[in-house]
MDTraj code that builds the backbone (N, CA, C; nanometers):
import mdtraj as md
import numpy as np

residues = "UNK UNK UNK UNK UNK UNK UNK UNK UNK UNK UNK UNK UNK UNK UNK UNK UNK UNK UNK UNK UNK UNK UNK UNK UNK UNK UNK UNK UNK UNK UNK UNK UNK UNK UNK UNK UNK UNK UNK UNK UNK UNK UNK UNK UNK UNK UNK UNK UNK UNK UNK UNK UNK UNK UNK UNK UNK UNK UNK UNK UNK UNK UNK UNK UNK UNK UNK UNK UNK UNK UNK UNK UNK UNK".split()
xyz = np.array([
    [0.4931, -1.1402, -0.8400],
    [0.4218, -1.2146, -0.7380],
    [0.5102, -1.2251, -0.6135],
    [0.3852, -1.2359, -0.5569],
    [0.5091, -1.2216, -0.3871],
    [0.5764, -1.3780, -0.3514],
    [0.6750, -1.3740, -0.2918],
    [0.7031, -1.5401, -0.2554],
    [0.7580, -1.4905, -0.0582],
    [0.7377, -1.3785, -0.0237],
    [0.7170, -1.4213, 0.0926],
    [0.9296, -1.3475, 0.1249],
    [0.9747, -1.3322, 0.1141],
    [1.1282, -1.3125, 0.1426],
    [1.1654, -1.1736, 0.2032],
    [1.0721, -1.0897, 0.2411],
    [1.0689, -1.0076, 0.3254],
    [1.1525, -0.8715, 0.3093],
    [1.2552, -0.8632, 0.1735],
    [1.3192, -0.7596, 0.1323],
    [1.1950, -0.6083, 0.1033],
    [1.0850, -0.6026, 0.0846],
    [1.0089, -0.4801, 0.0956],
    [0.9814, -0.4312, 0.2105],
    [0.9860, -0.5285, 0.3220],
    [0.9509, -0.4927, 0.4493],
    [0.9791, -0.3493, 0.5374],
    [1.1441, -0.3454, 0.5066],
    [1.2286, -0.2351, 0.6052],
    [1.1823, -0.1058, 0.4568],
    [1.1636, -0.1275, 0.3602],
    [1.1263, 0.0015, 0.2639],
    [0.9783, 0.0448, 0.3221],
    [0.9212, -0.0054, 0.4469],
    [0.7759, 0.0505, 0.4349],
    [0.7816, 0.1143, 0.5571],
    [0.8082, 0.2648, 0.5779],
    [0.7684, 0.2927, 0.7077],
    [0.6567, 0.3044, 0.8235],
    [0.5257, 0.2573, 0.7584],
    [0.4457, 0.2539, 0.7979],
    [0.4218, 0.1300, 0.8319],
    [0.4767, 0.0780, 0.8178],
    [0.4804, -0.1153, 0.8455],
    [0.3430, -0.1113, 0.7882],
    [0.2877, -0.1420, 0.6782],
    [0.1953, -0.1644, 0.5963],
    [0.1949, -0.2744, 0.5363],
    [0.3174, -0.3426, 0.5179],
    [0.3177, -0.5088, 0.4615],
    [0.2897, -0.6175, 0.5842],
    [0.2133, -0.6363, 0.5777],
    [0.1262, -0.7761, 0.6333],
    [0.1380, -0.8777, 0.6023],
    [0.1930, -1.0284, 0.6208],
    [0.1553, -1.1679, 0.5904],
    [0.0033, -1.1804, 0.5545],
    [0.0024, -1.2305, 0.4712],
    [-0.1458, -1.2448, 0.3922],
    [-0.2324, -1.3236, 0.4907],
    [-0.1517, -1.4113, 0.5881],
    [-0.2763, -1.4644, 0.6804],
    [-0.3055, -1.3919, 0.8197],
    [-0.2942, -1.2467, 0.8313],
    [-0.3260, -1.2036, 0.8987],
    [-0.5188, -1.1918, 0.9125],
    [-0.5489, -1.1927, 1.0685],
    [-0.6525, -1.1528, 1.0201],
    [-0.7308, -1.0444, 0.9178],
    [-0.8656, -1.0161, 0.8688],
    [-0.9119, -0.9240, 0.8290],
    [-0.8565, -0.8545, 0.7459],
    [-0.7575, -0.9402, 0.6524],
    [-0.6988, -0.8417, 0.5239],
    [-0.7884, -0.9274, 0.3913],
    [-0.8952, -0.9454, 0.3997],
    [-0.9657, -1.0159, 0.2401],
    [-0.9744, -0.8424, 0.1856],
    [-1.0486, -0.7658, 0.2686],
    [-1.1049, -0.5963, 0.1857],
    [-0.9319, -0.5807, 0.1165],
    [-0.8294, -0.5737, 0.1972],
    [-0.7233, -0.5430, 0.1048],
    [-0.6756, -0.6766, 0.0413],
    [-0.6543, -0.7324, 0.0623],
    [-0.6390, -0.8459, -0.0759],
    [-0.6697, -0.8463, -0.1853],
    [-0.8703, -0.8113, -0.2014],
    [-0.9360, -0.8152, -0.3068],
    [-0.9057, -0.6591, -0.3834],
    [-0.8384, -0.5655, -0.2744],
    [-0.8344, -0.4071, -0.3084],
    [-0.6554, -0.4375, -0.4260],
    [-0.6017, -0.5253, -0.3749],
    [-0.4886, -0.5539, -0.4083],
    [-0.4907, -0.6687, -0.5274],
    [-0.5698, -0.7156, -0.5611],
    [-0.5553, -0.8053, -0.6684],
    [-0.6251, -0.7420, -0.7641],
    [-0.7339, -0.6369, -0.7540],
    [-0.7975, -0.5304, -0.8395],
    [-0.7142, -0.4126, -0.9312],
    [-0.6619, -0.3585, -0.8079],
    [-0.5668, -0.2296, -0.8799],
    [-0.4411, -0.2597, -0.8710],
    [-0.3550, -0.3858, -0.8734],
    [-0.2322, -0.4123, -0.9017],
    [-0.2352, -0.4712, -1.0663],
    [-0.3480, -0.5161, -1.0936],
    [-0.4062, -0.5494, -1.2469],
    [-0.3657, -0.4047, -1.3434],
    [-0.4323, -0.3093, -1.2795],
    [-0.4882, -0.2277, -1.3578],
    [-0.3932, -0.0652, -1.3495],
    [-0.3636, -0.0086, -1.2237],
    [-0.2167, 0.0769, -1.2014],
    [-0.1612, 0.0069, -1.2421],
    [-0.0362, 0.1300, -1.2864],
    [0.0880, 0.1502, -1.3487],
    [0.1640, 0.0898, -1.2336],
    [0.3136, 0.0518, -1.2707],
    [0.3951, -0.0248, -1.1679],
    [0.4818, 0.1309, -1.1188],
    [0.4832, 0.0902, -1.0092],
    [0.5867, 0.1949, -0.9698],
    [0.7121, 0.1385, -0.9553],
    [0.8802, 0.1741, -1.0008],
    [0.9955, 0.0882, -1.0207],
    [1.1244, 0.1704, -0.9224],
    [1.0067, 0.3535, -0.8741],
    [1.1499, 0.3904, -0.8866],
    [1.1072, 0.4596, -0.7159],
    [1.1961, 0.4773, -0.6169],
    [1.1521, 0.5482, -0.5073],
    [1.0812, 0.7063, -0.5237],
    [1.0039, 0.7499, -0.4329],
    [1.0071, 0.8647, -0.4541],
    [0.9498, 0.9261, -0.2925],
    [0.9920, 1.0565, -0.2489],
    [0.9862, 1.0786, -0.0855],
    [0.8140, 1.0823, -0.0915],
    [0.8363, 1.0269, 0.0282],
    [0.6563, 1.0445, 0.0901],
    [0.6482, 1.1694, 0.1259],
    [0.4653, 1.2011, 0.0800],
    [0.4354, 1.3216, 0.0903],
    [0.4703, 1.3958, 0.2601],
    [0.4734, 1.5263, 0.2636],
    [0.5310, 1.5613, 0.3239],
    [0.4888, 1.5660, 0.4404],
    [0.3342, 1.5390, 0.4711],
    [0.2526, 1.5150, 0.6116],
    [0.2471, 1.3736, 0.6395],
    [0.3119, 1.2460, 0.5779],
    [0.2605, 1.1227, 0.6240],
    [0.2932, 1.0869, 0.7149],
    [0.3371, 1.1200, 0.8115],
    [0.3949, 1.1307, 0.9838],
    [0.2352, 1.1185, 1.0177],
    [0.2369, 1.2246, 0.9992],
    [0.1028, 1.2663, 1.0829],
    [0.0034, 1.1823, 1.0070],
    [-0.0283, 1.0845, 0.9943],
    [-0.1569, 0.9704, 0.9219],
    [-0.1036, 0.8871, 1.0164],
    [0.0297, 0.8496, 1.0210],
    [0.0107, 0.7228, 1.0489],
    [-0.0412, 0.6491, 1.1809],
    [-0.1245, 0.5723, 1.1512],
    [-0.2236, 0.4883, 1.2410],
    [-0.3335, 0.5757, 1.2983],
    [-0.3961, 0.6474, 1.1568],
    [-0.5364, 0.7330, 1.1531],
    [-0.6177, 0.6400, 1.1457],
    [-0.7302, 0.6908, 1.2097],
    [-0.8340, 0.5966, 1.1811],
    [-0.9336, 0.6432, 1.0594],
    [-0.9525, 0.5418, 0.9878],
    [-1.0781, 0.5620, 0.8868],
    [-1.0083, 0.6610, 0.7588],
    [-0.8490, 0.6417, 0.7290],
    [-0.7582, 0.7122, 0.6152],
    [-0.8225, 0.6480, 0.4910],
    [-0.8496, 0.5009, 0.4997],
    [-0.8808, 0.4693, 0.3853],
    [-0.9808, 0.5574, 0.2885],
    [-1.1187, 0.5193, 0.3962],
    [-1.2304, 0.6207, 0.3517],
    [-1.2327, 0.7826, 0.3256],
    [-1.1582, 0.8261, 0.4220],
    [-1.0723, 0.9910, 0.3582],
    [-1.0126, 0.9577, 0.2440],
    [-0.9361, 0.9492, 0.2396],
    [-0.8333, 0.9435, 0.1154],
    [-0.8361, 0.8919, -0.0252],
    [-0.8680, 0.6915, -0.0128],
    [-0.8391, 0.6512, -0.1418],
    [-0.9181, 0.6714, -0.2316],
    [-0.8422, 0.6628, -0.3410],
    [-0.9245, 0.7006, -0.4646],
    [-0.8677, 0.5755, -0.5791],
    [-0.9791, 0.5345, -0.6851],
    [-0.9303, 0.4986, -0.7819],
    [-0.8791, 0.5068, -0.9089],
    [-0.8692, 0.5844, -0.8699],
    [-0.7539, 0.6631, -1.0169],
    [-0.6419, 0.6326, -0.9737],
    [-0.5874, 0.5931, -1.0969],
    [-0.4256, 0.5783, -1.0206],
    [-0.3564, 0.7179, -1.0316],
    [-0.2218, 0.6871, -0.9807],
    [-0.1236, 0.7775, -0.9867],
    [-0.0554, 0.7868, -1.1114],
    [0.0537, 0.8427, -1.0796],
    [0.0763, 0.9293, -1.2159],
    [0.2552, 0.7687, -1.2599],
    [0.2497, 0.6634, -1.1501],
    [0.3376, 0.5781, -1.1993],
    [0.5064, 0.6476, -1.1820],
    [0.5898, 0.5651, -1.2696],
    [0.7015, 0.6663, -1.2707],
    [0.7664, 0.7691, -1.3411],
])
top = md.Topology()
chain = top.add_chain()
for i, resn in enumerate(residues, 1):
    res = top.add_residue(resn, chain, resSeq=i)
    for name in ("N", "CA", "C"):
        top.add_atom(name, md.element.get_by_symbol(name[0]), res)
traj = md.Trajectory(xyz[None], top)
């Protein structure tokens, strides 16, 4: 559980970690209290795929991309 201490922050290059009271994060909240249940934990680093430069701050990636299947974990 999160308590807020900000050590994941500088690991996200996409600045993707948000304070939960930002606006308009309930779709990921509820996306995040769903499949953090149910995916595998991931424990160990591993390099981002090799185009994620080029996504970042795409519009409409979610709807391209996610899927619910998880990944393959560590």
């Amino acid at each position: 559980e999160c308590i807020d201490c900000g050590v994941c922050e500088p690991e996200c290059p996409a600045e993707a970690i948000l304070p939960d009271t930002e606006d308009n994060l309930e779709k990921w909240l509820e996306l995040n209290t769903k499949f953090s249940a149910e995916w595998p934990n991931i424990t160990q680093s591993k390099e981002p795929p090799a185009d994620a430069d080029e996504h970042k701050g795409e519009e409409g990636k979610f709807e391209k991309f996610f899927s619910p299947e998880p990944g393959e974990g560590d």
